[in-house]
MMTF fields as JSON, N, C-alpha, C and O atoms, coordinates in Angstrom:
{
  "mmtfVersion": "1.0.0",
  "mmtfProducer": "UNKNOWN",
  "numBonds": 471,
  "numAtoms": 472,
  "numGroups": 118,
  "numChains": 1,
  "numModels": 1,
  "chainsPerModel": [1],
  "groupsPerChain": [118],
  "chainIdList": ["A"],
  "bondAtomList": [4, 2, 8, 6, 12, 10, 16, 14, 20, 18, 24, 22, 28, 26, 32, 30, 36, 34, 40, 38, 44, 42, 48, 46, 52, 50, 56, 54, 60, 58, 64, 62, 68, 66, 72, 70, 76, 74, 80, 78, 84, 82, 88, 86, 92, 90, 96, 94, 100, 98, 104, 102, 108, 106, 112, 110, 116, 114, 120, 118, 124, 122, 128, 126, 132, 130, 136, 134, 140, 138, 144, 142, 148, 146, 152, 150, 156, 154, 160, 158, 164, 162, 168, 166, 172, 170, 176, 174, 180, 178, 184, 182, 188, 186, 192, 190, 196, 194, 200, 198, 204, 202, 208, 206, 212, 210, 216, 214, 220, 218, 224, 222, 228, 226, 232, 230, 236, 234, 240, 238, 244, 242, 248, 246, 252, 250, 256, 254, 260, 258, 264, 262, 268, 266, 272, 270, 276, 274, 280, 278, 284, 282, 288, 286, 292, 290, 296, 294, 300, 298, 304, 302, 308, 306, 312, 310, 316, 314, 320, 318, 324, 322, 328, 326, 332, 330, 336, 334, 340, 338, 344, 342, 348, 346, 352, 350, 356, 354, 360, 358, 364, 362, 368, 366, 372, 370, 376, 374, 380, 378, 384, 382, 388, 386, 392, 390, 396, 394, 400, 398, 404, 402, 408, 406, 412, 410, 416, 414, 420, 418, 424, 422, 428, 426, 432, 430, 436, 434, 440, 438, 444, 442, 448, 446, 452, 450, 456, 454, 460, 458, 464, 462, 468, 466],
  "bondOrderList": [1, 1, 1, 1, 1, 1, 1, 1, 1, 1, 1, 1, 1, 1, 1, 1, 1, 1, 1, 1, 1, 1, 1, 1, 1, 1, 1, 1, 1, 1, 1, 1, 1, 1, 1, 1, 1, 1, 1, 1, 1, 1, 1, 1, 1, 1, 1, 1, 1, 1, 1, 1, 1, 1, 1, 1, 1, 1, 1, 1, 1, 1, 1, 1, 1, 1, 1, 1, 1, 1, 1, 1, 1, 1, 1, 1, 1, 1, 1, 1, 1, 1, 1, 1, 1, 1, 1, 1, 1, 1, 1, 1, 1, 1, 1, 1, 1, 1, 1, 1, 1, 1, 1, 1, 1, 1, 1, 1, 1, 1, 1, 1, 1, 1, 1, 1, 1],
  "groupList": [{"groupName": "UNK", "atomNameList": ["N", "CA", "C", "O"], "elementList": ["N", "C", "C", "O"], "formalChargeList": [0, 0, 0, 0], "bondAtomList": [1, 0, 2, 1, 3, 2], "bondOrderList": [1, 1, 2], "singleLetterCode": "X", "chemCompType": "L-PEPTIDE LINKING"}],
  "groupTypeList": [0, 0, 0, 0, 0, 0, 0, 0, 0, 0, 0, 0, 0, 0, 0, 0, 0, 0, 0, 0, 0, 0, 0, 0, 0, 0, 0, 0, 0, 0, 0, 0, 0, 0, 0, 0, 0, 0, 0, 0, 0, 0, 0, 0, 0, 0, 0, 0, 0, 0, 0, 0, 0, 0, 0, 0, 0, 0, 0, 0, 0, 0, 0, 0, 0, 0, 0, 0, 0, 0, 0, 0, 0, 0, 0, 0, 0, 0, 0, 0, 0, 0, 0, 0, 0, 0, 0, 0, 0, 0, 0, 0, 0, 0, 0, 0, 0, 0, 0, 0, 0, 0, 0, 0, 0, 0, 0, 0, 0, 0, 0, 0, 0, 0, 0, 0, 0, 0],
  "groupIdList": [1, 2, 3, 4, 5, 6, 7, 8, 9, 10, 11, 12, 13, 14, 15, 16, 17, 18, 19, 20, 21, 22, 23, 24, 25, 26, 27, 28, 29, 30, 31, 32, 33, 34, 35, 36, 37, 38, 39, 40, 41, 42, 43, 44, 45, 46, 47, 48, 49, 50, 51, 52, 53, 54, 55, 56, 57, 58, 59, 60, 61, 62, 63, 64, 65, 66, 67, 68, 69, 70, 71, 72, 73, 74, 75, 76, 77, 78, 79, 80, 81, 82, 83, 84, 85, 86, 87, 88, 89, 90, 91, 92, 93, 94, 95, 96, 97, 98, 99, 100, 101, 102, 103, 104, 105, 106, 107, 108, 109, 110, 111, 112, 113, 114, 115, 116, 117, 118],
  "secStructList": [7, 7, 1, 1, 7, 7, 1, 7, 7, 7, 1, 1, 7, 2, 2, 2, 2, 2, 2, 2, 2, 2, 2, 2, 2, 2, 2, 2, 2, 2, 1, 1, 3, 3, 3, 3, 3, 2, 2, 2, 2, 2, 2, 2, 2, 2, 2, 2, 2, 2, 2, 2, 2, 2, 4, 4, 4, 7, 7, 2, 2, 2, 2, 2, 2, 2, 2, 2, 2, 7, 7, 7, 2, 2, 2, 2, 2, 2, 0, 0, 0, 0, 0, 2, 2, 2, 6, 1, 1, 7, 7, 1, 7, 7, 7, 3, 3, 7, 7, 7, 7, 7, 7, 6, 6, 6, 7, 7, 7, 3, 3, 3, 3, 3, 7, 7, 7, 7],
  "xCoordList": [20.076, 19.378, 18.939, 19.742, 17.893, 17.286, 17.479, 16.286, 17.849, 18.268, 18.655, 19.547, 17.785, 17.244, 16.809, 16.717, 16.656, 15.881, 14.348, 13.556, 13.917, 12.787, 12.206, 12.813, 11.091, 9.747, 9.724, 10.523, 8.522, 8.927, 9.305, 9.256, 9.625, 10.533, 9.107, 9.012, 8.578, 7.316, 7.522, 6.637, 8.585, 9.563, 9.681, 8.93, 10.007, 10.304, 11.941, 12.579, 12.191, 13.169, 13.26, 12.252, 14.411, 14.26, 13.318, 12.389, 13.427, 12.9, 11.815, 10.925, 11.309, 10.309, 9.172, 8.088, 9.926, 8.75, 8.721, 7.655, 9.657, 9.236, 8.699, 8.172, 8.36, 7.492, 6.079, 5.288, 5.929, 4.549, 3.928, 2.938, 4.761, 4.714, 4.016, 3.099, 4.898, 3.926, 3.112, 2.25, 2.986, 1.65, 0.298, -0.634, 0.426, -0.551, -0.518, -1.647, 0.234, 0.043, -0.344, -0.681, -0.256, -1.134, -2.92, -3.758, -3.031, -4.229, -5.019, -6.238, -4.154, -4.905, -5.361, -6.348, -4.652, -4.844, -5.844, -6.649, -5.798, -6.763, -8.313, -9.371, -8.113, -10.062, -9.942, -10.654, -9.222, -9.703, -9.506, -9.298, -9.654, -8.899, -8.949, -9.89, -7.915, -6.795, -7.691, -8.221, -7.516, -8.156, -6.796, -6.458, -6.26, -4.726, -4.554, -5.489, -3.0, -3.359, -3.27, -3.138, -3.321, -2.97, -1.154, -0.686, -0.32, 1.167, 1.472, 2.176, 0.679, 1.07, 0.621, 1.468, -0.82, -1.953, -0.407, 0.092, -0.089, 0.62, 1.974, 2.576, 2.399, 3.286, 2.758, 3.277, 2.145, 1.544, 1.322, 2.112, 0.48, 0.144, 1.023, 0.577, 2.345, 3.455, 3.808, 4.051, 3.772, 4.559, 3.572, 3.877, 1.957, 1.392, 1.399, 1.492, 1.267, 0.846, 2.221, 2.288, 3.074, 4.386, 3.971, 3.828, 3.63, 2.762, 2.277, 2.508, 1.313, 0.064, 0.516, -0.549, 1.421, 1.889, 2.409, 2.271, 3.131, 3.936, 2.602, 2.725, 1.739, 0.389, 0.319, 0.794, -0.178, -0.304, 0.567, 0.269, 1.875, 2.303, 2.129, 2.206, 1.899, 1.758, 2.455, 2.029, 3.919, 4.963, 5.155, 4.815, 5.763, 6.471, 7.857, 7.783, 8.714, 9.556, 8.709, 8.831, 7.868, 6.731, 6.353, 6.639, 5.825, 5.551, 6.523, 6.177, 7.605, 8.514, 9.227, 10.089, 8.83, 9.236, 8.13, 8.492, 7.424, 6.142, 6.108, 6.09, 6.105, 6.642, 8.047, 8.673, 8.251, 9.853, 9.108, 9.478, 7.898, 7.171, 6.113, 5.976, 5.41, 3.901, 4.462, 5.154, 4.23, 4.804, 3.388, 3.535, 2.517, 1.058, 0.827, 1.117, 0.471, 0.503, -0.77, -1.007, -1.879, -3.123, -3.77, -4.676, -2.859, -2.638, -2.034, -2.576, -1.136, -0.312, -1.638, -2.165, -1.958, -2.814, -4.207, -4.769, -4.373, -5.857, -5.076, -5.574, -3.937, -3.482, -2.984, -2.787, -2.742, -2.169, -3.602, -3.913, -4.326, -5.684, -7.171, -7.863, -7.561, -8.228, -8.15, -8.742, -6.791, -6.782, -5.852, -6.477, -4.591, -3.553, -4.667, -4.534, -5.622, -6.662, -7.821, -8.229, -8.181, -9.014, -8.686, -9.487, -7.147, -6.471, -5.733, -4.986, -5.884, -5.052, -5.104, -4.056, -6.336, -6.256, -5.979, -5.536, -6.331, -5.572, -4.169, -3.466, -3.566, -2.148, -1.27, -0.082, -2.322, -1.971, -2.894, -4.053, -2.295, -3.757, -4.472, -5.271, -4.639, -5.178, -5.334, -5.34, -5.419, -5.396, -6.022, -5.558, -7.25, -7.395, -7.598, -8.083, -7.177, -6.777, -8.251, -8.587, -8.814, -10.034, -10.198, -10.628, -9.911, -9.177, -10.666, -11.819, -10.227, -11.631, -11.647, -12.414, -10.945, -10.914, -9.881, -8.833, -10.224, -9.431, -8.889, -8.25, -8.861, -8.586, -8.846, -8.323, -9.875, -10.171, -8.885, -8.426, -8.424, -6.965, -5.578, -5.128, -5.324, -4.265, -4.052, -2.85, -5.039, -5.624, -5.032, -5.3, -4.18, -4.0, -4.422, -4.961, -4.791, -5.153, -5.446, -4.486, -6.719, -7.284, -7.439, -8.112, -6.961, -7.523, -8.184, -8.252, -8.418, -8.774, -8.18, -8.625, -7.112, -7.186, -7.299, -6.979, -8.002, -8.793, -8.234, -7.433, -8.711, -8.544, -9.393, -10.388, -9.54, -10.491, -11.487, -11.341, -12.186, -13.415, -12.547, -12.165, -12.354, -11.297, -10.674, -9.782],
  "yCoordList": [-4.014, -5.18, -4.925, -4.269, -5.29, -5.173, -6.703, -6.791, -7.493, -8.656, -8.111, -7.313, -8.713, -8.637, -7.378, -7.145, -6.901, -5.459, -5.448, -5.267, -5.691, -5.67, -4.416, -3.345, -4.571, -3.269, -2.659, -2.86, -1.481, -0.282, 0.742, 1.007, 1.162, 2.627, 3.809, 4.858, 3.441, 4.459, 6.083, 6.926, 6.345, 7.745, 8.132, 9.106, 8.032, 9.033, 8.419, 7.401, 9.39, 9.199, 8.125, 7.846, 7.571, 6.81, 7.083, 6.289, 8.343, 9.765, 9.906, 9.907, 10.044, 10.473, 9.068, 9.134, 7.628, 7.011, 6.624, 6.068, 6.749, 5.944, 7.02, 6.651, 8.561, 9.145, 8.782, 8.608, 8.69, 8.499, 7.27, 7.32, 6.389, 4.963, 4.775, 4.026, 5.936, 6.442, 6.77, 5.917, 7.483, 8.799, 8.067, 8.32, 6.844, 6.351, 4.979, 4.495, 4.238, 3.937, 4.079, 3.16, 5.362, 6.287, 6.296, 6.069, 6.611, 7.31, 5.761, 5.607, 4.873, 3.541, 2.87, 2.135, 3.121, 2.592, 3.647, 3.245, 5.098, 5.779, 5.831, 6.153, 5.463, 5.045, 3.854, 3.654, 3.112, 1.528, 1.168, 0.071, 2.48, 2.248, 3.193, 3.906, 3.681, 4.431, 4.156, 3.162, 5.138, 4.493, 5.63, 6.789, 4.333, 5.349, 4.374, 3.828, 4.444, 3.745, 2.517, 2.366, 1.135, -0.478, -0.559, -1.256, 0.673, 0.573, 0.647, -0.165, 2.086, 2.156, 1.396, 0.72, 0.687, 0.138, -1.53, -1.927, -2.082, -3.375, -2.956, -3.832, -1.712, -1.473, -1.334, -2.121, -0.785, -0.381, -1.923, -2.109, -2.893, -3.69, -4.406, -4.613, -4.712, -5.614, -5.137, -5.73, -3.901, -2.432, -2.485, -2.726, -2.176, -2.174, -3.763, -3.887, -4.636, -5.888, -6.239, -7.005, -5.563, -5.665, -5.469, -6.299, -3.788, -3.196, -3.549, -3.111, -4.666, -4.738, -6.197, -6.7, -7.388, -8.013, -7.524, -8.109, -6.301, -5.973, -5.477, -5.736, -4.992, -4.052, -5.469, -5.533, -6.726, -7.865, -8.292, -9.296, -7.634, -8.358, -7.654, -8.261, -6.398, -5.836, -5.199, -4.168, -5.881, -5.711, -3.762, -3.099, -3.416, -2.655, -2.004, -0.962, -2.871, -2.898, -3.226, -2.189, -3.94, -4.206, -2.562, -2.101, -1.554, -0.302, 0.894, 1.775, 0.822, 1.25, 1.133, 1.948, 0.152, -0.725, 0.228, 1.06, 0.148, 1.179, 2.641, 3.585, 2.69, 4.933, 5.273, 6.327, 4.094, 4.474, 5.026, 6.133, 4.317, 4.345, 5.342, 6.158, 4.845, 5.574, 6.986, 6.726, 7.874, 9.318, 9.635, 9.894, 9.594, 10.231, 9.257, 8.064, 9.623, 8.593, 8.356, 7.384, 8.976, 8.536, 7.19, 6.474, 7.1, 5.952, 4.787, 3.757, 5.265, 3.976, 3.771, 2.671, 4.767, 4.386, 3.351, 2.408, 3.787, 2.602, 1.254, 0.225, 1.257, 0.191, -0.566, -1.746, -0.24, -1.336, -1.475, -2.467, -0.515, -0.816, -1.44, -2.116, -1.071, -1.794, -3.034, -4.109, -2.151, -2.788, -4.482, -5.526, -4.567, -5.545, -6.388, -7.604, -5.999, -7.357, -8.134, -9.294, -6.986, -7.267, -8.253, -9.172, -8.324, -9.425, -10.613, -11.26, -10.967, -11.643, -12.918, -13.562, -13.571, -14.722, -15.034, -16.116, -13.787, -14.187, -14.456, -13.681, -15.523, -15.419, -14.62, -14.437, -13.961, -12.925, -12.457, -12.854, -11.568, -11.087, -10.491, -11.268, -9.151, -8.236, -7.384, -6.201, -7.506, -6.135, -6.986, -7.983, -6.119, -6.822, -5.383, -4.335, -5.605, -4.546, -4.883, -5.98, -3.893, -3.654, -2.9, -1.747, -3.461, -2.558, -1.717, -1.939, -0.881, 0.338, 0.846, 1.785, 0.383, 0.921, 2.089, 2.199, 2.884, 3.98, 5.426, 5.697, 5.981, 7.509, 8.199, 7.871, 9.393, 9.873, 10.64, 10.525, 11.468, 12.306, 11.254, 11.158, 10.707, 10.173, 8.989, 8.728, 7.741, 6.85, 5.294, 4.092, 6.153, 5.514, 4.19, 5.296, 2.916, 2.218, 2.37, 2.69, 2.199, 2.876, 1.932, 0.972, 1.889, 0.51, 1.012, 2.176, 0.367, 0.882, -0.601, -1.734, 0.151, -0.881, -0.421, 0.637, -1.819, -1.586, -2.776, -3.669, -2.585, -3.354, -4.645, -4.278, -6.102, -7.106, -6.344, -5.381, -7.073, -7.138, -7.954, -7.51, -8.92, -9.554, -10.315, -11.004],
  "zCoordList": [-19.917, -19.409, -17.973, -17.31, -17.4, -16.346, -15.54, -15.25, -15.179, -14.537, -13.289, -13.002, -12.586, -11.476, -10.581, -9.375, -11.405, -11.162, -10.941, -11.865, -9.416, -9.103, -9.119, -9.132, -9.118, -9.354, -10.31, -11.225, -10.354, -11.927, -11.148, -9.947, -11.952, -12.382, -12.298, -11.661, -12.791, -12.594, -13.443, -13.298, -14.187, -14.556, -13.31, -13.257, -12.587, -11.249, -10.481, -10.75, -9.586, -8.792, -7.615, -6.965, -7.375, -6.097, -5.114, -4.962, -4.235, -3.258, -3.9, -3.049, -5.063, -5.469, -5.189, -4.61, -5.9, -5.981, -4.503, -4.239, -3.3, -1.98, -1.596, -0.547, -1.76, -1.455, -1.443, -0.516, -3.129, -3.648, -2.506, -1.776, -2.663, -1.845, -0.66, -0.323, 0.085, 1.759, 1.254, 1.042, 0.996, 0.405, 0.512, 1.276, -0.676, -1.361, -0.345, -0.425, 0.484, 1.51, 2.924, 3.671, 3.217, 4.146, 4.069, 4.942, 2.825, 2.093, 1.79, 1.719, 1.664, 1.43, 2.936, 2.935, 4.198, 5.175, 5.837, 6.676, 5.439, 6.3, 5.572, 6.112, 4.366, 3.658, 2.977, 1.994, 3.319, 2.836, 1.078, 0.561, 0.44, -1.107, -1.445, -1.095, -2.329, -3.037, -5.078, -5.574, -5.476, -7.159, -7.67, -7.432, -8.598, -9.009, -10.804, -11.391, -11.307, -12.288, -11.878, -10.664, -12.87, -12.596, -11.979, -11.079, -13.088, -12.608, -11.232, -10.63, -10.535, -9.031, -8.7, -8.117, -8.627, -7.425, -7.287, -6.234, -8.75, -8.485, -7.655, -7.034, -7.658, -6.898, -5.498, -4.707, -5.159, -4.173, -3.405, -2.48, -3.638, -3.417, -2.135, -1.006, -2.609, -1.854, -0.524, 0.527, -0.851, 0.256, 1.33, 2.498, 0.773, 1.712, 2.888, 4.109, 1.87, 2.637, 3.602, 4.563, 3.111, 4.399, 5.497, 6.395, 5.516, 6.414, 7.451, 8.578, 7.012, 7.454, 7.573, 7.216, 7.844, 8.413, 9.495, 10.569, 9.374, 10.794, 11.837, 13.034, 11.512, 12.244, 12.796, 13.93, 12.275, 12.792, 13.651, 14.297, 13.88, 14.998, 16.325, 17.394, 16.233, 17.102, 18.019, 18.538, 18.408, 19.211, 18.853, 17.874, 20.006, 19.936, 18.438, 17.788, 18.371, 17.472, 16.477, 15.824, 15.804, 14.417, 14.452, 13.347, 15.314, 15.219, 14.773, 13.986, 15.292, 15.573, 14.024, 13.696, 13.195, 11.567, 10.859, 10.028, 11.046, 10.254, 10.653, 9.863, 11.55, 11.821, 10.996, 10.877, 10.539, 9.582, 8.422, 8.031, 7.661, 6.964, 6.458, 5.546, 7.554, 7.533, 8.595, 9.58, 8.397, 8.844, 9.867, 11.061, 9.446, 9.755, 11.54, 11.455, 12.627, 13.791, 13.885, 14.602, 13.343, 13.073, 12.462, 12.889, 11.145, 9.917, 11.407, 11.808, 11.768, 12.237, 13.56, 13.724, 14.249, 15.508, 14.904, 15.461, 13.977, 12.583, 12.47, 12.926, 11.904, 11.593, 12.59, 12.299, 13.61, 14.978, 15.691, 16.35, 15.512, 16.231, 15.779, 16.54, 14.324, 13.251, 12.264, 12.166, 11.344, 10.294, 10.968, 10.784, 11.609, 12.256, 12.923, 12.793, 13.536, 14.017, 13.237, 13.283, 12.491, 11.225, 10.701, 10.525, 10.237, 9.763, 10.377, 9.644, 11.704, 12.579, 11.996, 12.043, 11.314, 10.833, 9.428, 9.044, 8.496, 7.12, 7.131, 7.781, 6.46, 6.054, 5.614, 5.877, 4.596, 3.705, 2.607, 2.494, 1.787, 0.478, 1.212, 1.734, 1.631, 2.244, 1.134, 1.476, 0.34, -0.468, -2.013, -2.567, -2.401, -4.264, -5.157, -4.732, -6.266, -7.408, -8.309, -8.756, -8.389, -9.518, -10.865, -10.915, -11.713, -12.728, -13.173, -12.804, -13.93, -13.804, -15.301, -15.519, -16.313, -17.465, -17.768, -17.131, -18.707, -19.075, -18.825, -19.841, -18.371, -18.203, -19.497, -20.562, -19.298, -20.687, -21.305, -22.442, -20.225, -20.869, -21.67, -22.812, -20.541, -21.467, -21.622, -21.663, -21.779, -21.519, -20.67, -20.673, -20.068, -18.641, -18.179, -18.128, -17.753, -17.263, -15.915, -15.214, -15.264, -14.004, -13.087, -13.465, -11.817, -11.009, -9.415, -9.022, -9.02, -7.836, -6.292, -6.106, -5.563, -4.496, -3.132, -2.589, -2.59, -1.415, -0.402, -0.674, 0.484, 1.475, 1.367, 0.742, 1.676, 1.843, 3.241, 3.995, 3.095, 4.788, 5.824, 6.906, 5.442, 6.696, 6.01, 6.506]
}
């Protein structure tokens, strides 16, 4: 039984999937969208928008919460400097999932997520 077992499993390892996690959170904040399947992008989704609440606060320690994260200081220098003001007035929902159809190999469900405009 799975009770109260948040997120998927994805087949991968603990290490493995908070890898992927940065990875594809990096890569989403440094070009604005990531096209992966529907499983990651809904995972993906939450992690990032953490993120990108803290970029919004701006403080010191909010940075200091995301270099735990985001590894790359480029990604983080975009996101405290672009993306965190971009958003100063949304509440939240920074991020929408576009589903894209099939994958010819193994027919996968395809989505694509991106960032909003503001």
């Amino acid at each position: 039984m799975r009770h109260r077992k948040k997120g998927r499993q994805l087949s991968r390892t603990a290490s493995h999937r908070k890898a992927m996690l940065r990875n594809m959170a990096a890569s989403l904040f440094r070009h604005d969208k990531v096209e992966t399947t529907a499983a990651k992008a809904k995972e993906l989704r939450p992690y990032a928008e953490r993120i990108i609440t803290l970029a919004r606060r701006g403080d010191l320690h909010a940075r200091r919460q995301v270099e735990r994260d985001i590894k790359d200081r480029e990604v983080t220098g975009r996101l405290f400097s672009e993306i965190g003001p971009r958003f100063a007035s949304r509440p939240g929902g920074y991020t929408r999932i576009l589903k894209l159809g099939h994958r010819q190999g193994d027919g996968a469900e395809l989505a694509r997520i991106e960032l909003l405009g503001e």
